[in-house]
HTML snippet that shows the backbone in 3Dmol.js (N, CA, C, O; Angstrom):
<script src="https://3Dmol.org/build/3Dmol-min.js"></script>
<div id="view" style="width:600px;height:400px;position:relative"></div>
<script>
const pdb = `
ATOM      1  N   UNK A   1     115.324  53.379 279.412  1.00  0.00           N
ATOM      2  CA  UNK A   1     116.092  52.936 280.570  1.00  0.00           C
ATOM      3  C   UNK A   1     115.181  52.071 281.441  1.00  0.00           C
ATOM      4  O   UNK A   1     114.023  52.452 281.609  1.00  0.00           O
ATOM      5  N   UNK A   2     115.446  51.368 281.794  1.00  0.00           N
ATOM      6  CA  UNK A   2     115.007  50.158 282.814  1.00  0.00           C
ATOM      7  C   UNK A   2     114.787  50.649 284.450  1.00  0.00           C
ATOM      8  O   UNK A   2     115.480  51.516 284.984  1.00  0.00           O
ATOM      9  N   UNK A   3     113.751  49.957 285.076  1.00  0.00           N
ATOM     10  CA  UNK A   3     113.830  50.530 286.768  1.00  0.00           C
ATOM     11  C   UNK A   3     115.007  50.267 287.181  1.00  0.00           C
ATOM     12  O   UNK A   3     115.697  51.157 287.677  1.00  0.00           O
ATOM     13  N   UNK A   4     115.596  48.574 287.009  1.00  0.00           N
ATOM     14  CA  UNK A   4     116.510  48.062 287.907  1.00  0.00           C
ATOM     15  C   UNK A   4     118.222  49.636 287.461  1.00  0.00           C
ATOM     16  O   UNK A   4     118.791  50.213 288.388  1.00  0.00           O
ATOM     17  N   UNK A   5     118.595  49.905 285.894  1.00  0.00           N
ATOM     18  CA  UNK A   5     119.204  51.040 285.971  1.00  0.00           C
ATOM     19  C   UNK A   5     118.879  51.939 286.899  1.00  0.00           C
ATOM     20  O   UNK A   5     119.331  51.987 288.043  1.00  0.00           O
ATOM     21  N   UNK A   6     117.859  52.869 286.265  1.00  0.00           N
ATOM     22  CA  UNK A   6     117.597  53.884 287.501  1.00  0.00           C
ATOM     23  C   UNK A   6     117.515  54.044 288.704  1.00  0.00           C
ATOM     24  O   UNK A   6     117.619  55.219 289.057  1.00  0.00           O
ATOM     25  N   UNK A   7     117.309  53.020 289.792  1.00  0.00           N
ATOM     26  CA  UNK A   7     117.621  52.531 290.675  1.00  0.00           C
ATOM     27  C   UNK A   7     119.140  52.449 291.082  1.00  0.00           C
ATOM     28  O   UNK A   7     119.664  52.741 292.157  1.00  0.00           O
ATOM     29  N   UNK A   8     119.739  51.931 289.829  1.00  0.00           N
ATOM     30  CA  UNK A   8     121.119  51.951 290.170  1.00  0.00           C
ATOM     31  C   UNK A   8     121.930  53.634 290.334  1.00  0.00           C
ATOM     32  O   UNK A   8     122.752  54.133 291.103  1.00  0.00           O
ATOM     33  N   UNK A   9     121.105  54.112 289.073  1.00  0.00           N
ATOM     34  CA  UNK A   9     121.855  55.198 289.129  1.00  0.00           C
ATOM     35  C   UNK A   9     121.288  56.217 290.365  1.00  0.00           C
ATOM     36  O   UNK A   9     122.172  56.944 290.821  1.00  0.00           O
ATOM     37  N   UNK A  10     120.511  56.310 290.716  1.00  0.00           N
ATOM     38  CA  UNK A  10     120.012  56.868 292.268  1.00  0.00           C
ATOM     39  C   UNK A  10     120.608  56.665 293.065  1.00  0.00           C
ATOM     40  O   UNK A  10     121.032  57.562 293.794  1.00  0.00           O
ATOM     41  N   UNK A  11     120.991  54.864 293.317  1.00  0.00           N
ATOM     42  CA  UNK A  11     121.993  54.751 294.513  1.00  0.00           C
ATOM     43  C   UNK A  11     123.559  55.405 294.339  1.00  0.00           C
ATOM     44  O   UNK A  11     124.219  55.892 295.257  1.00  0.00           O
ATOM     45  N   UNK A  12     123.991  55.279 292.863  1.00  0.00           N
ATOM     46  CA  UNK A  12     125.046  55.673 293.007  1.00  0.00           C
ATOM     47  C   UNK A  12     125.700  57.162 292.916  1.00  0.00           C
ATOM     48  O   UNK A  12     126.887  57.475 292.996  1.00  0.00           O
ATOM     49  N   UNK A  13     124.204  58.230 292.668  1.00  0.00           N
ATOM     50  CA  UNK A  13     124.271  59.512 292.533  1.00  0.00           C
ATOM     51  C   UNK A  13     124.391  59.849 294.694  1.00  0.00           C
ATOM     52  O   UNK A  13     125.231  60.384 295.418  1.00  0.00           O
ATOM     53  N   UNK A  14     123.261  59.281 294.894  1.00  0.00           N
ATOM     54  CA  UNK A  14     123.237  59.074 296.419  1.00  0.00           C
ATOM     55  C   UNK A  14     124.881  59.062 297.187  1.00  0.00           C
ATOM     56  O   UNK A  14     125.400  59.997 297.796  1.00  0.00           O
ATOM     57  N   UNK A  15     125.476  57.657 296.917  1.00  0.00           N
ATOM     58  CA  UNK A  15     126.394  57.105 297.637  1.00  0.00           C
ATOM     59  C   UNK A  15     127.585  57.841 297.512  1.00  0.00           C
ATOM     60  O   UNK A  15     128.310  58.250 298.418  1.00  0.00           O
ATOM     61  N   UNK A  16     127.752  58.003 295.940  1.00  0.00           N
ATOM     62  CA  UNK A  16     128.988  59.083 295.430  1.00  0.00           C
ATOM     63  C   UNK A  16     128.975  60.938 296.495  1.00  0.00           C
ATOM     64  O   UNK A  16     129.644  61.527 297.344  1.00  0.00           O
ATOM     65  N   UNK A  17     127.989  61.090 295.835  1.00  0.00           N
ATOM     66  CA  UNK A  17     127.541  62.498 296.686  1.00  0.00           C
ATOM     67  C   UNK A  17     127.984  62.511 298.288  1.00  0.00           C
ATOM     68  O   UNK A  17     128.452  63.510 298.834  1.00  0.00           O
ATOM     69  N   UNK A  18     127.837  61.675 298.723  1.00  0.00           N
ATOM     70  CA  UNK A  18     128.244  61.894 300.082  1.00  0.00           C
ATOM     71  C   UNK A  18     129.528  62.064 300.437  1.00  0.00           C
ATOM     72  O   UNK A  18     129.879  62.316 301.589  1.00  0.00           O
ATOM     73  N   UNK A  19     130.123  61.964 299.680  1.00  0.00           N
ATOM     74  CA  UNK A  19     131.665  62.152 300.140  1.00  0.00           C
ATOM     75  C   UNK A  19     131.893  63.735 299.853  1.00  0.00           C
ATOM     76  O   UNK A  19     132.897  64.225 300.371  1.00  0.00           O
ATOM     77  N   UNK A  20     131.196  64.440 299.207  1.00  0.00           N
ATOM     78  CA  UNK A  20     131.832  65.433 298.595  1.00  0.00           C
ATOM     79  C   UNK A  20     131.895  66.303 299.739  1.00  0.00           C
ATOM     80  O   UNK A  20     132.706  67.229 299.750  1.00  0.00           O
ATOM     81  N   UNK A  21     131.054  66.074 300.778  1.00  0.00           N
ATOM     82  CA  UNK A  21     130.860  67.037 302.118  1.00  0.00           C
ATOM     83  C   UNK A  21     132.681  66.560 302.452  1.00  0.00           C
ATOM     84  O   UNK A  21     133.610  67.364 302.541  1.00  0.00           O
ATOM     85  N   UNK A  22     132.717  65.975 302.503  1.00  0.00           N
ATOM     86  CA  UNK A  22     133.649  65.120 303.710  1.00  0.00           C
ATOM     87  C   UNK A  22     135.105  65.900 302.901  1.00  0.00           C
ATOM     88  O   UNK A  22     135.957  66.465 303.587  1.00  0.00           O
ATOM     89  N   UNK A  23     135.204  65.821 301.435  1.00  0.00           N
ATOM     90  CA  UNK A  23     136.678  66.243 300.840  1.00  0.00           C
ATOM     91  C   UNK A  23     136.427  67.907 301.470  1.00  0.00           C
ATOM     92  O   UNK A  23     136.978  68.386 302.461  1.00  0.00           O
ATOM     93  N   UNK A  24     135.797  68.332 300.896  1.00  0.00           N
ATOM     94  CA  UNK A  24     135.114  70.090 300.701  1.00  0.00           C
ATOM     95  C   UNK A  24     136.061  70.214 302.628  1.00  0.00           C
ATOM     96  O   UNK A  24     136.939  70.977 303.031  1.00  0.00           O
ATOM     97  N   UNK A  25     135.425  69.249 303.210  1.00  0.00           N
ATOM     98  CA  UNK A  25     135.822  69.930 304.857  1.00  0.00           C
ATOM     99  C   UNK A  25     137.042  69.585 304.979  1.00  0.00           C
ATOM    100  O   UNK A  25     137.906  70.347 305.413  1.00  0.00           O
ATOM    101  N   UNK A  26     137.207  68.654 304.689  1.00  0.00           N
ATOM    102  CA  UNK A  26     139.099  68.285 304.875  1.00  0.00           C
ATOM    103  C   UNK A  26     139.820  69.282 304.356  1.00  0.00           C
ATOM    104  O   UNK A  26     140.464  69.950 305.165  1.00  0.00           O
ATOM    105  N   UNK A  27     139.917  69.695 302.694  1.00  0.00           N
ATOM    106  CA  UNK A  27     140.406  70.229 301.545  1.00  0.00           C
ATOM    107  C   UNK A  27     140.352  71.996 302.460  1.00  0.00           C
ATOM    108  O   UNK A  27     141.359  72.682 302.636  1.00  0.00           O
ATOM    109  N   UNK A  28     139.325  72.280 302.785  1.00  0.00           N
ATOM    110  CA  UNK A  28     138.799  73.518 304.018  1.00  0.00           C
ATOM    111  C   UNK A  28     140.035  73.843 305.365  1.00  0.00           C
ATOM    112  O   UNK A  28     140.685  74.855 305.626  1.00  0.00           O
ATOM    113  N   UNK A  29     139.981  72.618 305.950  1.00  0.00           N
ATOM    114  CA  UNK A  29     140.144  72.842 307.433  1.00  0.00           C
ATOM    115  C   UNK A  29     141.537  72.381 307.271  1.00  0.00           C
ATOM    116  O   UNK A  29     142.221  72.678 308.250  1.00  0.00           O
ATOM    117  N   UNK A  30     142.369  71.553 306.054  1.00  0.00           N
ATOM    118  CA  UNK A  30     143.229  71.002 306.337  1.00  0.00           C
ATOM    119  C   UNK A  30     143.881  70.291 307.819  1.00  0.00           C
ATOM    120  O   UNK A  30     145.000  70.298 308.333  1.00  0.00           O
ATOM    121  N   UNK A  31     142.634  69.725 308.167  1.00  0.00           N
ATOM    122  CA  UNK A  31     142.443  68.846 309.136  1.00  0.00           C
ATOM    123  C   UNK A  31     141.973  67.418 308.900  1.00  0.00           C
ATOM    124  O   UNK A  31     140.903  67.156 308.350  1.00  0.00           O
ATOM    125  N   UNK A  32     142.966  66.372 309.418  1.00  0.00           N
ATOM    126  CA  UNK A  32     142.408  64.604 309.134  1.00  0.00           C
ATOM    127  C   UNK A  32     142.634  64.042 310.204  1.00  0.00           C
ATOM    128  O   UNK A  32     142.920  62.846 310.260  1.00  0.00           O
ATOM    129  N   UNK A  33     142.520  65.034 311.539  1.00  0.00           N
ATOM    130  CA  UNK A  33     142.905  63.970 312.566  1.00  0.00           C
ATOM    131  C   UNK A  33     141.871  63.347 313.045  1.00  0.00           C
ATOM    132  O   UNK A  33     141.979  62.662 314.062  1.00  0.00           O
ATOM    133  N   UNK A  34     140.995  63.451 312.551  1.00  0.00           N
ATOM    134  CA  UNK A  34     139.589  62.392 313.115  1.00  0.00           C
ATOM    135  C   UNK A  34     138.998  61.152 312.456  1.00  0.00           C
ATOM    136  O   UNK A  34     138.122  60.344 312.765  1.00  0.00           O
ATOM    137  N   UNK A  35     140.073  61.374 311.114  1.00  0.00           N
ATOM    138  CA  UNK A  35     140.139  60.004 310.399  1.00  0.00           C
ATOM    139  C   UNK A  35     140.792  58.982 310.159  1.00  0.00           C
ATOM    140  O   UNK A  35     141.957  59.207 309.830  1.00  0.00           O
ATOM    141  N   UNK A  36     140.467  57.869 310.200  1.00  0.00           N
ATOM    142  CA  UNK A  36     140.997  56.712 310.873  1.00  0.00           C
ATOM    143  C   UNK A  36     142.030  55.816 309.294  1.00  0.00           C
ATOM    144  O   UNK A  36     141.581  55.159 308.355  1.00  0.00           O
ATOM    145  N   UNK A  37     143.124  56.110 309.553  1.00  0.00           N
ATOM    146  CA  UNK A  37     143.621  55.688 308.044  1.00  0.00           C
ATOM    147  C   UNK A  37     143.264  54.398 307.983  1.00  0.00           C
ATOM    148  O   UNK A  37     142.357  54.289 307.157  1.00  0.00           O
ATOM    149  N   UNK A  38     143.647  53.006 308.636  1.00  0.00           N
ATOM    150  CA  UNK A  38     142.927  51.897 308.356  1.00  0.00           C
ATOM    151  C   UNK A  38     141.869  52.082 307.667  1.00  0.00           C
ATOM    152  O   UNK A  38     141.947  51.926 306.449  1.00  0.00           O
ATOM    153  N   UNK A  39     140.644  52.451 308.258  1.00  0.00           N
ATOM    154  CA  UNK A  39     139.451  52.531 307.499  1.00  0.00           C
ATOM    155  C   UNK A  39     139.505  53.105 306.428  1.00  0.00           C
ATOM    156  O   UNK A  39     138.755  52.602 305.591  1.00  0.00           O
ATOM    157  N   UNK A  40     140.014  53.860 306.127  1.00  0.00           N
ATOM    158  CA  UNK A  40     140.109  54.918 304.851  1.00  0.00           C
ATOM    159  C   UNK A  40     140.790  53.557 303.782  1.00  0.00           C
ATOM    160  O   UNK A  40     140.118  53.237 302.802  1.00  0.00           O
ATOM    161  N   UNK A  41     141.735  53.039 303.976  1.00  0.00           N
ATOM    162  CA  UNK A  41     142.662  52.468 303.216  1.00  0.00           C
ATOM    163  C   UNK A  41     141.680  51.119 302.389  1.00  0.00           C
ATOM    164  O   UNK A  41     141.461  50.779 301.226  1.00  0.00           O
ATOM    165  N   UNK A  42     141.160  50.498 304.203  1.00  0.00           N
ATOM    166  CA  UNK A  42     140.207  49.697 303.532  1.00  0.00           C
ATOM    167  C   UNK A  42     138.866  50.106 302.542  1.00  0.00           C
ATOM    168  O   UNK A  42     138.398  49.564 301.541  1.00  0.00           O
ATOM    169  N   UNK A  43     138.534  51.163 303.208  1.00  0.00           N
ATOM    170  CA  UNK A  43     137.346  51.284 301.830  1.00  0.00           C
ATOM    171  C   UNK A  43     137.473  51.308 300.921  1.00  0.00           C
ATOM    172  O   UNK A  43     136.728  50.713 300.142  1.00  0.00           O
ATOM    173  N   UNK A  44     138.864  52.276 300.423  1.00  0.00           N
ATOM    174  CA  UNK A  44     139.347  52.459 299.195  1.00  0.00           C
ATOM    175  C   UNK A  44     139.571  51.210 298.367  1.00  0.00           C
ATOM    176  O   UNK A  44     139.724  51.069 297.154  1.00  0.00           O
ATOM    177  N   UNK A  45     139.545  50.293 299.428  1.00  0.00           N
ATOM    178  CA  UNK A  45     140.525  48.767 298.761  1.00  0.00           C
ATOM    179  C   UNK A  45     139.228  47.926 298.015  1.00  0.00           C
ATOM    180  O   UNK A  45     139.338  47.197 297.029  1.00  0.00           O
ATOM    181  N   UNK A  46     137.873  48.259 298.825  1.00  0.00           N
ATOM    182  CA  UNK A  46     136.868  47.735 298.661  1.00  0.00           C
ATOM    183  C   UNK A  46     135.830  48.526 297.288  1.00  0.00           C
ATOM    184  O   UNK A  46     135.073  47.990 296.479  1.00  0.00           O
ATOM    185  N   UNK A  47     136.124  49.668 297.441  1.00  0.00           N
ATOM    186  CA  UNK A  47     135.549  50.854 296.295  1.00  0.00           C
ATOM    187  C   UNK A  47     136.311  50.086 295.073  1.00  0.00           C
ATOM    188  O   UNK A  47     135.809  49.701 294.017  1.00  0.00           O
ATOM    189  N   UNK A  48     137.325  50.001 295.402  1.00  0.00           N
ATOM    190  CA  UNK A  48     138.441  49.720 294.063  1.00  0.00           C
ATOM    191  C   UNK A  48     138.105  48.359 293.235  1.00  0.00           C
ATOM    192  O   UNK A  48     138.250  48.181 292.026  1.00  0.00           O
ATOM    193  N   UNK A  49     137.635  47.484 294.172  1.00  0.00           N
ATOM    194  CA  UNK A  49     137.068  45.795 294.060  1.00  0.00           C
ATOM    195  C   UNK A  49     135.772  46.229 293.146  1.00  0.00           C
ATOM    196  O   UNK A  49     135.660  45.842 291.982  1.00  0.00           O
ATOM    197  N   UNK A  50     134.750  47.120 293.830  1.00  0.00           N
ATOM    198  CA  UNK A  50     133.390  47.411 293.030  1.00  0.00           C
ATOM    199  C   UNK A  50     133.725  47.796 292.080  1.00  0.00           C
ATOM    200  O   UNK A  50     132.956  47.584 291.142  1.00  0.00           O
ATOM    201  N   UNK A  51     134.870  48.469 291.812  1.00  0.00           N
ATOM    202  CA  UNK A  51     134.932  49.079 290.749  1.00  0.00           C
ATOM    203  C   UNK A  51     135.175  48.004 289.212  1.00  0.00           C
ATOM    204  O   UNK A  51     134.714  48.051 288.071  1.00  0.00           O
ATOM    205  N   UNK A  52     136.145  47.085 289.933  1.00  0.00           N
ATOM    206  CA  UNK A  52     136.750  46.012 289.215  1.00  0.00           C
ATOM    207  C   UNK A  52     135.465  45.195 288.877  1.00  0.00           C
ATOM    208  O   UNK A  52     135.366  44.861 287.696  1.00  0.00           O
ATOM    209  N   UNK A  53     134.279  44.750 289.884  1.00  0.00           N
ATOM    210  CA  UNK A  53     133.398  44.009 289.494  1.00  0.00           C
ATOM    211  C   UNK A  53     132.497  44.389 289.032  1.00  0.00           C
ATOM    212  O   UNK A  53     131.784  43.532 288.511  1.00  0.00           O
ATOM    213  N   UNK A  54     131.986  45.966 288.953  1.00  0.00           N
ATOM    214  CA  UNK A  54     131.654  46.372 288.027  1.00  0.00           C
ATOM    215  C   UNK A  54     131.778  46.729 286.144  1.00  0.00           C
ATOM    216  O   UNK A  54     130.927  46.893 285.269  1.00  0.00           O
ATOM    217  N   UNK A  55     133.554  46.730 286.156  1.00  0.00           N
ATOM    218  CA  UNK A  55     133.853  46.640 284.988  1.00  0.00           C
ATOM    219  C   UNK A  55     133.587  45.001 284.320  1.00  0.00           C
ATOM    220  O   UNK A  55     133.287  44.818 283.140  1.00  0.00           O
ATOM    221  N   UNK A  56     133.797  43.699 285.516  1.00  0.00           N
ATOM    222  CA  UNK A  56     133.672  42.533 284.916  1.00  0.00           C
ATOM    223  C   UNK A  56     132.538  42.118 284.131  1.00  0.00           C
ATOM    224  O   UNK A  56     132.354  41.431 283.126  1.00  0.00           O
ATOM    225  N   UNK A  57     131.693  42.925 285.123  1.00  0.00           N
ATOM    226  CA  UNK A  57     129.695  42.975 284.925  1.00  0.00           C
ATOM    227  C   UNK A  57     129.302  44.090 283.314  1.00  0.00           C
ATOM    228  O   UNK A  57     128.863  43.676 282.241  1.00  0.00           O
ATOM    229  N   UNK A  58     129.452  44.703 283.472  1.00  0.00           N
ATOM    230  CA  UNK A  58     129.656  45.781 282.438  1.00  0.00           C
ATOM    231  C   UNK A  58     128.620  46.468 282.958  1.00  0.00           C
ATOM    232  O   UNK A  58     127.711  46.904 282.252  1.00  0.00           O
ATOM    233  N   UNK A  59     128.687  46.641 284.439  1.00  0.00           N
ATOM    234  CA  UNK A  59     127.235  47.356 284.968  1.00  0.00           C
ATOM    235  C   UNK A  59     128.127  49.258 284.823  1.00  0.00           C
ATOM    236  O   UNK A  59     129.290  49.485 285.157  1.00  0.00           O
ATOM    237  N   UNK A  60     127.035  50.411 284.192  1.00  0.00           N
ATOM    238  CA  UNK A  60     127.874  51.951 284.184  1.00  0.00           C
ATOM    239  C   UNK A  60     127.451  52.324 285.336  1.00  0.00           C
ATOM    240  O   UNK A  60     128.215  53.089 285.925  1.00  0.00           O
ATOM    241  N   UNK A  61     125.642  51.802 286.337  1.00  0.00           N
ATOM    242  CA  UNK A  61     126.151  52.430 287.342  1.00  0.00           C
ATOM    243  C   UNK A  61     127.226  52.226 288.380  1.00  0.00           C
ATOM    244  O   UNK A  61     127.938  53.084 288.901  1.00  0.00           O
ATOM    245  N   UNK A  62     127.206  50.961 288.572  1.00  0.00           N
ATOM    246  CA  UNK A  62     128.321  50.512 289.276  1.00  0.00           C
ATOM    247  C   UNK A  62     129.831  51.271 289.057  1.00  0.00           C
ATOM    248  O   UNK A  62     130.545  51.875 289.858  1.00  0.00           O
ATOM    249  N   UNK A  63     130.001  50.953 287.542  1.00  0.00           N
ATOM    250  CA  UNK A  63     131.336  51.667 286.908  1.00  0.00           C
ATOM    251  C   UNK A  63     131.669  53.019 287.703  1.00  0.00           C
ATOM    252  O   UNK A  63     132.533  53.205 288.561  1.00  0.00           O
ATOM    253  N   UNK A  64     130.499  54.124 287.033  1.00  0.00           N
ATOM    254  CA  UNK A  64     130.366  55.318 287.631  1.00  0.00           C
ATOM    255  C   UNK A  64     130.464  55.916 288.985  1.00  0.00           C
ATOM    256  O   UNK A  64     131.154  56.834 289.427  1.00  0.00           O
ATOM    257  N   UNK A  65     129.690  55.233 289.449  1.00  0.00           N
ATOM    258  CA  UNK A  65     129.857  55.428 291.444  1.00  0.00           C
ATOM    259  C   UNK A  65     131.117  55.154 291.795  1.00  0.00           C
ATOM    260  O   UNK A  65     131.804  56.042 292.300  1.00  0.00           O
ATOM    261  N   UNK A  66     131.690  53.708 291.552  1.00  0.00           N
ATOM    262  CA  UNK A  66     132.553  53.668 292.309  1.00  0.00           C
ATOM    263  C   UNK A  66     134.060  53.958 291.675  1.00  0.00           C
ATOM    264  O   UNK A  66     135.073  53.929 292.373  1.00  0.00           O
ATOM    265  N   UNK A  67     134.062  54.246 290.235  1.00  0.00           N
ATOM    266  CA  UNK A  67     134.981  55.206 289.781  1.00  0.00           C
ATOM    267  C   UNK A  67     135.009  56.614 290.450  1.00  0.00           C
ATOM    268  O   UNK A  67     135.958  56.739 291.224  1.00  0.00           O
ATOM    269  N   UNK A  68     134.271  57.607 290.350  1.00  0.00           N
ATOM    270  CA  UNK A  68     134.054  58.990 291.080  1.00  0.00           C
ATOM    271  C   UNK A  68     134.613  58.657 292.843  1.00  0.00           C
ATOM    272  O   UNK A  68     135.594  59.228 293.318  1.00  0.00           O
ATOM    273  N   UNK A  69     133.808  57.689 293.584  1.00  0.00           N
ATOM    274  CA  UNK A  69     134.229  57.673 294.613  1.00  0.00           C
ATOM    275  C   UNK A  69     135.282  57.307 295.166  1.00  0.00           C
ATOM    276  O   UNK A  69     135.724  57.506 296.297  1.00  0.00           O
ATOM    277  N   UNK A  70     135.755  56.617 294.078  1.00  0.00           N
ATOM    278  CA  UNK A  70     137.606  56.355 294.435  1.00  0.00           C
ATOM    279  C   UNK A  70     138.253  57.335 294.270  1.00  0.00           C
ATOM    280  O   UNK A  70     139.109  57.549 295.128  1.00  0.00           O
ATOM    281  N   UNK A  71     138.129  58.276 293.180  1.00  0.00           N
ATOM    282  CA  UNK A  71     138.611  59.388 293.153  1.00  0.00           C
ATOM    283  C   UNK A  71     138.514  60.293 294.483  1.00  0.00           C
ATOM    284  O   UNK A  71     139.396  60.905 295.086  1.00  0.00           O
ATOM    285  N   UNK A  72     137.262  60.175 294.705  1.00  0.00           N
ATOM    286  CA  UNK A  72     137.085  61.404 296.131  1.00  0.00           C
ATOM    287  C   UNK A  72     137.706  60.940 297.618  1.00  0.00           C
ATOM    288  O   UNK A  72     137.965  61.622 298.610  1.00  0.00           O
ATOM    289  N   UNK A  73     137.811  59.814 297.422  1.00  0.00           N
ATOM    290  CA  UNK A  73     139.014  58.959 298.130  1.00  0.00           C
ATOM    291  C   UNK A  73     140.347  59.111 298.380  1.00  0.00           C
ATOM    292  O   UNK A  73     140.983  59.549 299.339  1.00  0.00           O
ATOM    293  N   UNK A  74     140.507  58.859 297.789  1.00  0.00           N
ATOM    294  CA  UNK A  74     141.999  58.888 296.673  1.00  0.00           C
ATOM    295  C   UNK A  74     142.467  60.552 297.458  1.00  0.00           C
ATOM    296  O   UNK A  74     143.257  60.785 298.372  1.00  0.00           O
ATOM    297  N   UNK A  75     141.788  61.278 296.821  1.00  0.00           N
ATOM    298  CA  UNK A  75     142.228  62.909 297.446  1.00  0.00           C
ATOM    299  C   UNK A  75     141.657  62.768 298.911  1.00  0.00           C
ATOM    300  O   UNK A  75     141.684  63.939 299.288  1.00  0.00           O
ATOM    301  N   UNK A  76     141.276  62.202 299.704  1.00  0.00           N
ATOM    302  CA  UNK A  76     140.772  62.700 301.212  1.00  0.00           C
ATOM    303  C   UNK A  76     142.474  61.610 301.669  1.00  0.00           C
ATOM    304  O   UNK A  76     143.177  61.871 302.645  1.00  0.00           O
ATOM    305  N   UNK A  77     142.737  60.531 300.731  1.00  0.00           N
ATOM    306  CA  UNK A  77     143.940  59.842 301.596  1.00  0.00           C
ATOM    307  C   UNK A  77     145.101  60.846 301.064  1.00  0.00           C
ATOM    308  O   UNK A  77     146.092  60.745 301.786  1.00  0.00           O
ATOM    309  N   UNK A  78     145.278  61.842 299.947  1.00  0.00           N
ATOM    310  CA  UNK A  78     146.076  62.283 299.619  1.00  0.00           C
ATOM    311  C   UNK A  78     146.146  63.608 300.815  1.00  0.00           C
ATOM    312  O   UNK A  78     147.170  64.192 301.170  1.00  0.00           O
ATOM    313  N   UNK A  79     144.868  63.840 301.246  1.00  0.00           N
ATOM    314  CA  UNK A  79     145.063  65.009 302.381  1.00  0.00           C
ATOM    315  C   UNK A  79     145.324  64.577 303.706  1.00  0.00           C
ATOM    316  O   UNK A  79     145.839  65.366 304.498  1.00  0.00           O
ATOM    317  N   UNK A  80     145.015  63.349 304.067  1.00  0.00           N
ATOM    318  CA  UNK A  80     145.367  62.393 305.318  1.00  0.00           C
ATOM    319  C   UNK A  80     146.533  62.000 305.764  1.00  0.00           C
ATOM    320  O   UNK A  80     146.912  61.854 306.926  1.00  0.00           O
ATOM    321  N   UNK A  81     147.359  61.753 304.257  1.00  0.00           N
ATOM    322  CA  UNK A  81     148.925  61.554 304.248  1.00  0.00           C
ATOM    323  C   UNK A  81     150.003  62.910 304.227  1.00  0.00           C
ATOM    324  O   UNK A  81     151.183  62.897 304.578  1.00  0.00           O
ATOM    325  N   UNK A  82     149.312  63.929 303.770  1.00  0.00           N
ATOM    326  CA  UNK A  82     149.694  65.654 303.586  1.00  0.00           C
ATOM    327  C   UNK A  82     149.371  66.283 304.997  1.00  0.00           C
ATOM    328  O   UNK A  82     149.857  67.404 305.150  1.00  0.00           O
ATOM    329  N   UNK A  83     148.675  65.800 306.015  1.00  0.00           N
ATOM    330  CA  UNK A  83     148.524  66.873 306.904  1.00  0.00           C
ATOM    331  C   UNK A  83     148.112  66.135 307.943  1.00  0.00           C
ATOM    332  O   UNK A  83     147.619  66.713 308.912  1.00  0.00           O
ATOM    333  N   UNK A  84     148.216  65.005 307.928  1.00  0.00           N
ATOM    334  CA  UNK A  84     147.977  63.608 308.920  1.00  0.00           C
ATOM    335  C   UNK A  84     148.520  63.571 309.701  1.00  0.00           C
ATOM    336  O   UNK A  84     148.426  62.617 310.473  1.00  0.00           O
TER     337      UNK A  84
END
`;
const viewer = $3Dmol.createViewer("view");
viewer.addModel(pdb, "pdb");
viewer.setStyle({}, {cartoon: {color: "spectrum"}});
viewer.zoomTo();
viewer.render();
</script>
């Protein structure tokens, strides 16, 4: 494996990971009133783009991160729209 990979995959073990706090407390408290759906909608819109230009690239960390994190997305807007 190459630095510039591993690197990748660090950032995207990093970047992915952080959300998992954020579902875990929502999914918990069944509480989203402190989240801002605009923003939510847009990131998702932008996760979804990396995701796309990652598949164009044929980059897996890219693929990986921002596949997983759309997912963890995806369910924090599915709890935003459920209890919003």
């Amino acid at each position: 494996m190459q630095l510039i990979d591993l690197v990748g995959y660090i950032a995207a073990t990093l970047t992915t990971a952080a959300f998992l706090p954020q579902v875990l407390k929502v999914w918990q408290s069944k509480s989203t009133k402190d989240l801002a759906l605009p923003t939510l909608l847009s990131f998702i819109a932008g996760v979804s783009m990396w995701l796309v230009y990652g598949l164009l690239v044929k980059s897996t960390p890219i693929i990986m991160a921002n596949a997983v994190t759309l997912v963890l997305n995806l369910a924090i807007l599915r709890f935003k729209l459920k209890y919003g």
